[in-house]
DRENMARMI-925791 format. One record per residue (C-alpha): residue number from 1; y, z, x. Coordinates in pm, 1 decimal. Layout:
> NUM | Y | Z | X
...
This chain:
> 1 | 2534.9 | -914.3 | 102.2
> 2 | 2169.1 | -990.2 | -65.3
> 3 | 1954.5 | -1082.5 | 239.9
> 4 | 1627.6 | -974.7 | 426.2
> 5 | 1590.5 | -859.1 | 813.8
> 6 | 1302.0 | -892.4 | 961.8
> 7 | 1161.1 | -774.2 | 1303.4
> 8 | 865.5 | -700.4 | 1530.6
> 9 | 752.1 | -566.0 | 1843.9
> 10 | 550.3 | -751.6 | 2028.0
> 11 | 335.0 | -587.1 | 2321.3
> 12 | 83.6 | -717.6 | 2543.6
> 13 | 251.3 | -1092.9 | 2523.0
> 14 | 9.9 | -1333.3 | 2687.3
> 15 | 150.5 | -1666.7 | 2656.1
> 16 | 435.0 | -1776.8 | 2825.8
> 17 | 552.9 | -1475.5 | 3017.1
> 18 | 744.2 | -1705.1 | 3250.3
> 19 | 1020.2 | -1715.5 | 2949.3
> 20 | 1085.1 | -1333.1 | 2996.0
> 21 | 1279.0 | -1386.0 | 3305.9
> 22 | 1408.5 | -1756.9 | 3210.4
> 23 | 1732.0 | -1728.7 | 3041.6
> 24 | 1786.9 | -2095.4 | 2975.2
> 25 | 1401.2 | -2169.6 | 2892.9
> 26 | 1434.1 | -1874.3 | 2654.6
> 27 | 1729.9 | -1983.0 | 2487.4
> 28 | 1574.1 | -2340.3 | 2432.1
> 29 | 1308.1 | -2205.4 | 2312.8
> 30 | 1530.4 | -1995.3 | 2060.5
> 31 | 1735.4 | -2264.8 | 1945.7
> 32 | 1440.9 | -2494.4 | 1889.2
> 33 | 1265.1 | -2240.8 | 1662.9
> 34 | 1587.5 | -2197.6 | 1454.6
> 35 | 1624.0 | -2593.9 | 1391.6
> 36 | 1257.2 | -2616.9 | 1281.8
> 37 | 1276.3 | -2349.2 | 1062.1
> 38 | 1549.6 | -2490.6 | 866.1
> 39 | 1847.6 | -2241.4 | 967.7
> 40 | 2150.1 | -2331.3 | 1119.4
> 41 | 2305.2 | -2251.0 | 1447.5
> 42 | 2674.7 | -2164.7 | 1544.8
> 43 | 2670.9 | -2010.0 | 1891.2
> 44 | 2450.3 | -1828.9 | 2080.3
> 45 | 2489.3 | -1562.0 | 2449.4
> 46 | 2187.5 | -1517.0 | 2627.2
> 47 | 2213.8 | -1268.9 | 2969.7
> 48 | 1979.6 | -1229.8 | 3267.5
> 49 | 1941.0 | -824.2 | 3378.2
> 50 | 1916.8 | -813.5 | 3756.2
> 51 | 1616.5 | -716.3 | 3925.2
> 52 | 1447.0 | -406.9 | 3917.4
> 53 | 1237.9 | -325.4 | 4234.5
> 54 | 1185.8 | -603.9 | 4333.8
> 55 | 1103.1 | -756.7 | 4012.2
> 56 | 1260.8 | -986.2 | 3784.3
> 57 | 1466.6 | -842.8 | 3481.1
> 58 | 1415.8 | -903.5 | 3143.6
> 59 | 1676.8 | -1105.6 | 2908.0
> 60 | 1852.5 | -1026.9 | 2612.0
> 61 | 1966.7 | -1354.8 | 2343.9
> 62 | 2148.8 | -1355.6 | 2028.8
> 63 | 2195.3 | -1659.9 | 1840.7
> 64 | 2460.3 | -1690.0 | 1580.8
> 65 | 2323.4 | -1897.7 | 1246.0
> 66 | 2518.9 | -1965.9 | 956.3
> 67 | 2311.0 | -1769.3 | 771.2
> 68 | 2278.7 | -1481.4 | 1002.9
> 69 | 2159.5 | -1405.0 | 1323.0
> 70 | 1900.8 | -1408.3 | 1593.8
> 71 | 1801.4 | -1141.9 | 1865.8
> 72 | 1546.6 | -1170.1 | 2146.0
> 73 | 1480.0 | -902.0 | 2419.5
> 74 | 1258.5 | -911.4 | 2655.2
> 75 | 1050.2 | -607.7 | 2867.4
> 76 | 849.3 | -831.5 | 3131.1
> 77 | 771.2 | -518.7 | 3366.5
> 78 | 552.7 | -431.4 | 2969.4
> 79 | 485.5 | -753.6 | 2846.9
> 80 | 698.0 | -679.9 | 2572.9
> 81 | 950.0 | -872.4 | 2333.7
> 82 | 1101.9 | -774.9 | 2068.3
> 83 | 1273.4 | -965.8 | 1788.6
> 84 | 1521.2 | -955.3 | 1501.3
> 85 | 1610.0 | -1157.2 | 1268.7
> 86 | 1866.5 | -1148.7 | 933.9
> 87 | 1958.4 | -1390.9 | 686.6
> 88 | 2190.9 | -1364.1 | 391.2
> 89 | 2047.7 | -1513.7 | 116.8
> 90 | 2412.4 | -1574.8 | -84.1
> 91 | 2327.4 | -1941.5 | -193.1
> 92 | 2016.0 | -2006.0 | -152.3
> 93 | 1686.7 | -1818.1 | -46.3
> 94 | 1651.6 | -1814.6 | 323.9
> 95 | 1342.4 | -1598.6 | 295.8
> 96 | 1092.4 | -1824.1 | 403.9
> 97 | 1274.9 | -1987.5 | 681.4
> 98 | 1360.9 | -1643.2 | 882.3
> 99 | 989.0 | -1547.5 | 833.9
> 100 | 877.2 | -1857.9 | 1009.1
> 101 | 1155.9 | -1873.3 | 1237.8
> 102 | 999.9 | -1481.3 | 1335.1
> 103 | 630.7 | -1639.1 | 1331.4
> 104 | 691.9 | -1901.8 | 1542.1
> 105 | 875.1 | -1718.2 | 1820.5
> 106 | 585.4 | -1378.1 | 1784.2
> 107 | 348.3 | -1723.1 | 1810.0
> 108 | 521.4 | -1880.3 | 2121.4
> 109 | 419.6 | -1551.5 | 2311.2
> 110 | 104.4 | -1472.4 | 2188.5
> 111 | 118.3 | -1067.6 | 2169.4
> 112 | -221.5 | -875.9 | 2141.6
> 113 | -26.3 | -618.3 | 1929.8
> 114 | 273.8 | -687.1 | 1682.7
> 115 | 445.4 | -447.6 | 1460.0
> 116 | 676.9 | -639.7 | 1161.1
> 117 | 881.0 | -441.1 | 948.6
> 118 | 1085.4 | -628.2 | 644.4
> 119 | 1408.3 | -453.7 | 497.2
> 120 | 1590.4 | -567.4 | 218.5
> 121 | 1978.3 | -551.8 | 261.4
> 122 | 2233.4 | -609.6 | -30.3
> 123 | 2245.2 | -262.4 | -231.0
> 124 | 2570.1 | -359.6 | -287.3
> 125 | 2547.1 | -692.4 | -476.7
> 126 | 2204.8 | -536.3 | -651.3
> 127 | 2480.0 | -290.8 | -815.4
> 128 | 2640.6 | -544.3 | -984.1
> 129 | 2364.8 | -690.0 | -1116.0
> 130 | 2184.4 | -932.9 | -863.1
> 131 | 1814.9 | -947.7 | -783.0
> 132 | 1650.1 | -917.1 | -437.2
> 133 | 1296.7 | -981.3 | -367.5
> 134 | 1096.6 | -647.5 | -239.4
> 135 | 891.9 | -779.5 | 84.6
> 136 | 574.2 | -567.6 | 128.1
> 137 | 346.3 | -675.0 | 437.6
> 138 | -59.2 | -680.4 | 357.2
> 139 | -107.6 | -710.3 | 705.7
> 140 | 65.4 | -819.2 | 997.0
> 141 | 34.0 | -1195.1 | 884.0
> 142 | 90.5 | -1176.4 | 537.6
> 143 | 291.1 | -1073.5 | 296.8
> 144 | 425.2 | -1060.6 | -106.0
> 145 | 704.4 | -968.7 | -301.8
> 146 | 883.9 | -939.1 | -644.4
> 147 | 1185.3 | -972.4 | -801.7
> 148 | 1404.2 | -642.1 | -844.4
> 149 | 1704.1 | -500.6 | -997.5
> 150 | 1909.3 | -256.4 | -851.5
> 151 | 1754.6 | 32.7 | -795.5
> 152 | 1734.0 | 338.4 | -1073.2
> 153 | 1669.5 | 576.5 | -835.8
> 154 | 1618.1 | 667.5 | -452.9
> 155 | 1589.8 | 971.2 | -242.8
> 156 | 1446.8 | 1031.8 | 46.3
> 157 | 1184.9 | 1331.1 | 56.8
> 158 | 1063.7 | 1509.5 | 346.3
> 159 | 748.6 | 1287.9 | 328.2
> 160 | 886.7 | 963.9 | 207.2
> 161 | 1132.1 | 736.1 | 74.2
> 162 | 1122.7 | 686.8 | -330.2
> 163 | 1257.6 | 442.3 | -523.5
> 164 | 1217.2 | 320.2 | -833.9
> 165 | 1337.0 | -0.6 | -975.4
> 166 | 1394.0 | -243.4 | -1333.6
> 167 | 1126.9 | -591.7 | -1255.9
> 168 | 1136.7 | -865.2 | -1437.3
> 169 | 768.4 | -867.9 | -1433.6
> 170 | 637.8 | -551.0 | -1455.9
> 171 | 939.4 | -318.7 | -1608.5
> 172 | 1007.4 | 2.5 | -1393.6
> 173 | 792.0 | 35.3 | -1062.5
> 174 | 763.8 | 285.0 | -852.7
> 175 | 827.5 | 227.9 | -430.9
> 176 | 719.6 | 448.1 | -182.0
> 177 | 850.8 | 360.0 | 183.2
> 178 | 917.2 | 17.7 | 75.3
> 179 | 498.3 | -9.3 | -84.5
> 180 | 453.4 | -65.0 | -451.7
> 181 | 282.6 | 252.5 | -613.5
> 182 | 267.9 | 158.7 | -971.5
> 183 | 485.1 | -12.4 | -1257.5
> 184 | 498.9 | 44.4 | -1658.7
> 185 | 342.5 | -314.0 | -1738.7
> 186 | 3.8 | -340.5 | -1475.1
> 187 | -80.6 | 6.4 | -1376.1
> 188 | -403.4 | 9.2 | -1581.6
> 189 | -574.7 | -211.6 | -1369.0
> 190 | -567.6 | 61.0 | -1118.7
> 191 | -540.8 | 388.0 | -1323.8
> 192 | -852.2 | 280.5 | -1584.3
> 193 | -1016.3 | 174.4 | -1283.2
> 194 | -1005.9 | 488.1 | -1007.9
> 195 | -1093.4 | 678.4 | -1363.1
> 196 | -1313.6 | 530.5 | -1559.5
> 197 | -1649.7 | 384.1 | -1400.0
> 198 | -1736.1 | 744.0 | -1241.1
> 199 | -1616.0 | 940.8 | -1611.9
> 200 | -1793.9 | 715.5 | -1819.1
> 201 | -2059.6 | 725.3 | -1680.5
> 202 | -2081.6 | 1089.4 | -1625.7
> 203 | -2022.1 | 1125.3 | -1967.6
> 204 | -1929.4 | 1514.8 | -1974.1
> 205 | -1657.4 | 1541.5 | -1734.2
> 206 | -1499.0 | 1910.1 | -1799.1
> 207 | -1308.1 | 1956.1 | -1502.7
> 208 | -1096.3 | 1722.9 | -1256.2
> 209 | -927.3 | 1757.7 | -956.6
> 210 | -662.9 | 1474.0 | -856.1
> 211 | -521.4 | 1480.7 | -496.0
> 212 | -215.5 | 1242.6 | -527.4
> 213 | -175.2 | 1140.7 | -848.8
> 214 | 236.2 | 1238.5 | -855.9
> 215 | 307.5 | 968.4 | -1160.5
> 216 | 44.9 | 1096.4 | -1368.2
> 217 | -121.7 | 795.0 | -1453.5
> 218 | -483.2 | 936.1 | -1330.1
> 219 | -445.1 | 1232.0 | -1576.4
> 220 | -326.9 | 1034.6 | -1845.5
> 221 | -682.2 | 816.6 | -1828.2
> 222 | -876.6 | 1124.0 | -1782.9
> 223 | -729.0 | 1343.3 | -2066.8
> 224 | -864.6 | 1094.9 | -2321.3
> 225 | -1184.0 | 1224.2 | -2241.8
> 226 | -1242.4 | 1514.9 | -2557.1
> 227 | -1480.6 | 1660.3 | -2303.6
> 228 | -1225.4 | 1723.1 | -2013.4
> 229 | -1047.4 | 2073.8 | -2006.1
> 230 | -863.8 | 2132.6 | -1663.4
> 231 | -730.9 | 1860.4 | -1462.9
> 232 | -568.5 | 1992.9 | -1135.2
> 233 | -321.7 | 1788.3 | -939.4
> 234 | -257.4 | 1791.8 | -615.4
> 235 | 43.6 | 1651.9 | -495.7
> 236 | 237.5 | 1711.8 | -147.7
> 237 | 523.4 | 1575.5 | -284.0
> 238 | 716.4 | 1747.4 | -589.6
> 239 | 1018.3 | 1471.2 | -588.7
> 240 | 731.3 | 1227.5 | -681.6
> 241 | 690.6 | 1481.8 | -1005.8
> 242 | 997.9 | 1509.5 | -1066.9
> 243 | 1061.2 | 1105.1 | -1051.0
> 244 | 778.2 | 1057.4 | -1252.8
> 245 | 884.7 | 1310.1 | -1501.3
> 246 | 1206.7 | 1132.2 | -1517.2
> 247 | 1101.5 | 749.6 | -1530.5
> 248 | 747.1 | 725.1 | -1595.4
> 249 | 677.6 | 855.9 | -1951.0
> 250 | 547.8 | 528.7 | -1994.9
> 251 | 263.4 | 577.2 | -1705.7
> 252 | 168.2 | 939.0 | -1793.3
> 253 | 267.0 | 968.2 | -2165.7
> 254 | 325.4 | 1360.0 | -2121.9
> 255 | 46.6 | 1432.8 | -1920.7
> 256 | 212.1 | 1627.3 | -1599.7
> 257 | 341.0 | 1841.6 | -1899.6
> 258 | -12.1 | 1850.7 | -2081.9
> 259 | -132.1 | 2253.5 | -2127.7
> 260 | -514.2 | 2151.5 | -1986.5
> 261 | -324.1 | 1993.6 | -1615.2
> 262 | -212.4 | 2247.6 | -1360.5
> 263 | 15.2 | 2091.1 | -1075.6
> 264 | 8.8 | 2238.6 | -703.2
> 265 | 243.3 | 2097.5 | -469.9
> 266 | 128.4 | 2106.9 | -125.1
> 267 | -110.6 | 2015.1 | 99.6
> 268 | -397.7 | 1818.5 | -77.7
> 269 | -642.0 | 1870.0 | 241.7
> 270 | -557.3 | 2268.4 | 282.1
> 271 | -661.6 | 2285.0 | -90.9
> 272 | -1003.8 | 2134.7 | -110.6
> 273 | -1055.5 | 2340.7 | 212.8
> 274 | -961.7 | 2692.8 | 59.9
> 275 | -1071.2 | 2652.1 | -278.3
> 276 | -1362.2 | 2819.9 | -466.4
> 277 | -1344.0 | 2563.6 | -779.0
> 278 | -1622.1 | 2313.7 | -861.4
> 279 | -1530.0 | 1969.9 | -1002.9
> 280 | -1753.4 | 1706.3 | -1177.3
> 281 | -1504.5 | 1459.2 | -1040.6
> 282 | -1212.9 | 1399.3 | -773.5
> 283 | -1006.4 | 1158.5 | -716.1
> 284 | -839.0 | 1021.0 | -393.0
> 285 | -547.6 | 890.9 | -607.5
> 286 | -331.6 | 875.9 | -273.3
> 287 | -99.0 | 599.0 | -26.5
> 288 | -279.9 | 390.9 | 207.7
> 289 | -436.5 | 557.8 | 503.6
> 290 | -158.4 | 487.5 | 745.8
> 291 | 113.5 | 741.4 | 551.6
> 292 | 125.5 | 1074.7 | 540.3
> 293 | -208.5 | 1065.9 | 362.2
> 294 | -371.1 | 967.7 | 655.6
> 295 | -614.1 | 1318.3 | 711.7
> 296 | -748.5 | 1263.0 | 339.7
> 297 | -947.6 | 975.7 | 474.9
> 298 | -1174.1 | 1074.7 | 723.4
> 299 | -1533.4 | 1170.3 | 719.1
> 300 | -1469.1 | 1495.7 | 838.2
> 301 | -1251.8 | 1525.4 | 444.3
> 302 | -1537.9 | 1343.3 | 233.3
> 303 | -1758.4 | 1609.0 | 332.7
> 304 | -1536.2 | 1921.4 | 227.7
> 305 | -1471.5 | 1741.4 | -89.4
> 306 | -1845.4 | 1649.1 | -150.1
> 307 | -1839.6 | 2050.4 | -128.0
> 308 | -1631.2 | 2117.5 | -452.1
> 309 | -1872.3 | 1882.4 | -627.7
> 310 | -2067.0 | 1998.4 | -938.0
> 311 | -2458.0 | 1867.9 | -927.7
> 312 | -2375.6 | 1509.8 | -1058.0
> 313 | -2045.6 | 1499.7 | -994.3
> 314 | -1873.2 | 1253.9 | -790.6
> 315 | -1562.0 | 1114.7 | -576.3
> 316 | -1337.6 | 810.9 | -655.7
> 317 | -1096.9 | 686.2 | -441.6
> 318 | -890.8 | 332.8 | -315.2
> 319 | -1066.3 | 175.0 | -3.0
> 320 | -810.9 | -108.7 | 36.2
> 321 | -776.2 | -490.6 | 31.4
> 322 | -1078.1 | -645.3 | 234.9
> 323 | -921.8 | -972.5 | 231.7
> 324 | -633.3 | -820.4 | 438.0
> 325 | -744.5 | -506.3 | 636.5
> 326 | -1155.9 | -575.1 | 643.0
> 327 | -1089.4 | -343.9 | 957.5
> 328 | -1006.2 | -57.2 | 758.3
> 329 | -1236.2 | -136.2 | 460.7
> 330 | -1540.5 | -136.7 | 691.7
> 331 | -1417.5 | 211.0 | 863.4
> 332 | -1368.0 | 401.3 | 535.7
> 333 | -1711.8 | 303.3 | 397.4
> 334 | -1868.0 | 409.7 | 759.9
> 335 | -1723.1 | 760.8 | 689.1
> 336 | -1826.1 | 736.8 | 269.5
> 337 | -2216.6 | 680.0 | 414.3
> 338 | -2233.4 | 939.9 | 652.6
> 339 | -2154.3 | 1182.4 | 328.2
> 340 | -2299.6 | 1051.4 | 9.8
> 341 | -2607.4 | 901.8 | -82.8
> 342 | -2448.9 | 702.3 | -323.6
> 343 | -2167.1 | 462.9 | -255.1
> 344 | -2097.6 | 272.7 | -510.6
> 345 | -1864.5 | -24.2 | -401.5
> 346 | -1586.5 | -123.6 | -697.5
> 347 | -1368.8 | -476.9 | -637.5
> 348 | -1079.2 | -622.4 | -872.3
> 349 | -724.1 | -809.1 | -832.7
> 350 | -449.5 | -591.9 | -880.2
> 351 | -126.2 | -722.4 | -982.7
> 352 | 123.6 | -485.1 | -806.9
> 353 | -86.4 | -477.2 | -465.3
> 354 | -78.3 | -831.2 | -419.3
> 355 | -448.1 | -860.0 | -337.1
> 356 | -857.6 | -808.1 | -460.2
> 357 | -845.0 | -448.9 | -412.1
> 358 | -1141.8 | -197.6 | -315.9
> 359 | -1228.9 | 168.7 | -486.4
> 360 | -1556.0 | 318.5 | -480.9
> 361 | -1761.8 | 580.0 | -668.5
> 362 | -1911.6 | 845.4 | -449.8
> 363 | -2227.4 | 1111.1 | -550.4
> 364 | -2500.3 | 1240.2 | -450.5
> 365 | -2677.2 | 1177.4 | -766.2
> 366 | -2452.5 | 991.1 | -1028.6
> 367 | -2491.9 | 584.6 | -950.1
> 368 | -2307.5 | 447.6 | -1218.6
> 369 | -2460.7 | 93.6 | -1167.5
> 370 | -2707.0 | 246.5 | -1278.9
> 371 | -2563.6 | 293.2 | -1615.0
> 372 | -2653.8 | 44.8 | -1896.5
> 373 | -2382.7 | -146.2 | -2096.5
> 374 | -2518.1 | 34.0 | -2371.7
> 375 | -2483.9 | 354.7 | -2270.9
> 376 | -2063.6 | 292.6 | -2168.4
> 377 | -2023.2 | 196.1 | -2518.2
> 378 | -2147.1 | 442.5 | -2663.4
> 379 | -1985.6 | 682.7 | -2419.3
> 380 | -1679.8 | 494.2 | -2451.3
> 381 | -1714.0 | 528.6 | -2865.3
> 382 | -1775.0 | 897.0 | -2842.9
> 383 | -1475.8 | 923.5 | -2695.1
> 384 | -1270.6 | 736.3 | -2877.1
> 385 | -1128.7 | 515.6 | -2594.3
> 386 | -985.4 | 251.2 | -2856.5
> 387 | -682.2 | 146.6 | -2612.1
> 388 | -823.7 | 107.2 | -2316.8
> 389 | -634.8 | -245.8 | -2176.0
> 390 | -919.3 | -350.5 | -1879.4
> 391 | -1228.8 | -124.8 | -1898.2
> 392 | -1484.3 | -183.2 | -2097.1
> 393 | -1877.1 | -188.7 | -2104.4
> 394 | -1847.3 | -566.6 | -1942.1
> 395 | -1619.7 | -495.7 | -1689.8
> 396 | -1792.3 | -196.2 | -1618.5
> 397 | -2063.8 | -372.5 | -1472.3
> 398 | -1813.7 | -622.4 | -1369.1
> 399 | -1622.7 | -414.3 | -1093.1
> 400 | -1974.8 | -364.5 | -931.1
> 401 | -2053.0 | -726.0 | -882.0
> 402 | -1909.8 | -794.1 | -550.2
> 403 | -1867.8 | -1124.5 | -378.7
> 404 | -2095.4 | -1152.7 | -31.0
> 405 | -1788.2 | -1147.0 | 201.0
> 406 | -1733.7 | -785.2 | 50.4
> 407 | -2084.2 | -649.5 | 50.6
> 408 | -2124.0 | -726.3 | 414.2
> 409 | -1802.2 | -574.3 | 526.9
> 410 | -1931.7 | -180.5 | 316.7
> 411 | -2302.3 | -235.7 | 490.0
């Protein structure tokens, strides 16, 4: 049955603790939270462990909605609760309500950490031809989604879990542990962006090297470029070639297959360590820094890749939403100034994400604010970049002008 379950860990509670141990007070507390948020209850069993050396034990509740259920437990030796909630959503959309019933009972106990996870559940009716809404969190307060079919295609790697799916908005789009990657009808928002700015305003861009970049979309932007002649991608995942292969024609128009790009699956990291190539550009065209990607964004990696930089060349990559994770916008940048002399900050909404989005430009020499709106149209001319769909000599100088919130968070 269509429907989302939602849960979270809670640790270091520190607001009403006494309701750990209080089997009744937690139970009206439960019920209470499930009236305001709209759902309905049918029943409910809460039980009271016994103590545990000489301390009180923790409780475990279920209440039983109409739409669903409700589960509490309750750790009060760690200050820790956890919580889980499902609703069907065969009638109408009880979305909303089972997020706030989840907010309000993470709120009632105040936890210093909490870890929500959203799972769409309903494969079944998606088969026949329904439409579910695909949760992903920004942060741990906030969160989007989109309507999707059922889905074309899933597998689950040794890395990661990939799906791809028909939208109503945005055609095919490509999932990646439940996170939108890309999609057919936005992805040059991103894809002109990561590539663009920095080969612009280079101008001569011969060789590339793209760590990530599975669905091609990267190489597809940078092979427009009459100038380019080797494009190397680095991908640690081959299922996300082969998807893309599959799927995606629309993304990378033939470029994975493209005689100038040479793919080599494996470890993105291990290969800007052990290489002897140069490149006048590389791009970080990888998942967020809290996936498998995670070692690819550290300042200890910016410096091997400012390495396999050719004099004037430079380093794109995503830094993230700083509306949502300012936290790990201001760390990245940290590690980007220790290594270049240039950082050049980029901002700009992008559809799929959800959010005003981050990338940045990265050199020791090339500044390509620096660049005159002149001098991308001409480069952009030369090139014959006629179908470009959101860069152009404008934007260029648009994706540069960031709002103050921004510039104070990348120092």
């Amino acid at each position: 049955m269509q429907g989302i379950h939602l849960t979270a860990d809670l640790s270091g509670c520190r607001k009403n603790l006494l309701l750990m141990t209080d089997k009744a007070g937690l139970r009206e507390a439960c019920v209470a939270a499930v009236n305001e948020s709209g759902l309905t209850v049918v029943g409910d069993t809460f039980v009271a462990f016994p103590d545990f050396e000489g301390q009180p034990g923790g409780v475990t509740g279920t209440v039983l909605l109409a739409e669903s259920h409700l589960a509490i437990h309750t750790w009060p030796e760690q200050s820790a609760v956890t919580l889980d909630v499902y609703v069907c959503n065969f009638s109408t959309d009880n979305s909303k309500r089972a997020a706030q019933l989840i907010d309000a009972l993470s709120d009632l106990f105040d936890p210093a950490e909490a870890n929500p996870q959203a799972l769409q559940r309903g494969e079944v009716g998606a088969a026949q031809g329904e439409m579910t809404i695909g949760h992903e969190w920004l942060n741990a307060h906030s969160s989007y989604g989109y309507r999707l079919g059922p889905a074309l295609y899933r597998e689950q790697s040794p890395y990661q879990r990939i799906e791809v799916h028909e939208s109503p908005q945005f055609g095919r789009l490509f999932r990646l542990d439940g996170d939108y990657m890309t999609s057919e009808k936005e992805e040059f928002f991103y894809h002109e962006a990561l590539v663009h700015p920095a080969a612009a305003s280079h101008g001569k861009v011969k060789r590339a090297l793209i760590l990530g970049g599975g669905d091609g979309g990267a190489a597809e932007e940078l092979l427009k470029y009459p100038s380019v002649e080797r494009v190397v991608i680095a991908e640690l995942d081959e299922v996300v070639i082969r998807v893309a292969r599959e799927y995606f024609d629309s993304i990378h128009h033939g470029a994975l297959d493209d005689p100038r790009v040479e793919i080599r699956i494996g470890d993105g990291l291990a290969f800007v360590r052990e290489t002897e190539q140069r490149f006048d550009l590389v791009l970080l065209d990888l998942t967020d820094p809290d996936t498998p990607a995670s070692a690819l964004y550290t300042a200890e990696f910016f410096a091997s890749v400012k390495n396999i930089l050719t004099p004037g060349g430079a380093m794109v990559l995503h830094t993230g939403s700083p509306i949502f994770r300012p936290d790990v916008v201001t760390s990245l940048y940290r590690g980007l100034h220790e290594n270049f002399k240039v950082v050049a900050p980029m901002g700009l909404y992008i559809p799929l994400y959800g959010a005003y989005w981050s990338l940045a430009v990265c050199s020791e020499q090339l500044d390509p604010r620096a660049i005159s709106t002149d001098q991308i149209g001409a480069t952009i001319a030369s090139a014959g970049l006629s179908d470009l769909q959101y860069y152009n000599p404008a934007t260029h100088q648009g994706l540069f002008a960031l709002p103050n919130y921004f510039q104070k968070l990348v120092g």
